[in-house]
C-alpha positions in Angstrom: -244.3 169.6 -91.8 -241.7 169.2 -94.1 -240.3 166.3 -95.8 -237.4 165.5 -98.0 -238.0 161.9 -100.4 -236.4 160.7 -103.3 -237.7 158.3 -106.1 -235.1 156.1 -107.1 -235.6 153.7 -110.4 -234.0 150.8 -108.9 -236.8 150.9 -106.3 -240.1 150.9 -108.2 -243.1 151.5 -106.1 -240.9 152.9 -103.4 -240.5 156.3 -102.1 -237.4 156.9 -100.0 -238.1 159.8 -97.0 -234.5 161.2 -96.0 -235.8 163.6 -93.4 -238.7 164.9 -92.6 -239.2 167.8 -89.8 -241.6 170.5 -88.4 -241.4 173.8 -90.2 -240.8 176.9 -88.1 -242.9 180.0 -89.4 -243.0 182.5 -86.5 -239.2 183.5 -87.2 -238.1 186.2 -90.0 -237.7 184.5 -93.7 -234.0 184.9 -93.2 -234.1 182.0 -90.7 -236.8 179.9 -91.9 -234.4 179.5 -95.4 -231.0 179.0 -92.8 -232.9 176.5 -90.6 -234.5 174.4 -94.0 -231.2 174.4 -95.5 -229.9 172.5 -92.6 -232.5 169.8 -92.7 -231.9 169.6 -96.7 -228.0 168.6 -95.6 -228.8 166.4 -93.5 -231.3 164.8 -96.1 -228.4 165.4 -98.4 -226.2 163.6 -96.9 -228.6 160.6 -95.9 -229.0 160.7 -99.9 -225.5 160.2 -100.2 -224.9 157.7 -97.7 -227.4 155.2 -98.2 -227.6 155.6 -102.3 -225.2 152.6 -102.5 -226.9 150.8 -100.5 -230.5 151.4 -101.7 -231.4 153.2 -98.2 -231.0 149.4 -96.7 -234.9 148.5 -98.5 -233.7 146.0 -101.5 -231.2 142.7 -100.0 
């Protein structure tokens, strides 16, 4: 299992998981890096889109 967080100082005691997913191992190295830098874009982007907002956690 894999999961992508982010610690953000305006949220103290807070840890933000921005996607979290089942790693694939029986597939060649090649894949395993292509299919885990997908799920780090889409954690990416969830970074990006709810940083403004502080993920929707603080009013």
């Amino acid at each position: 299992m894999r999961i992508y967080e982010t610690e953000d100082p305006r949220l103290p005691g807070y840890l933000v998981a921005l996607r979290a997913h089942q790693k694939v191992v029986n597939v060649s190295q090649q894949d395993i890096d292509q299919m885990q830098n997908l799920e780090i874009d889409i954690a990416s982007r969830r970074w990006v889109s709810g940083h403004a907002t502080l993920w929707g956690i603080a009013g």
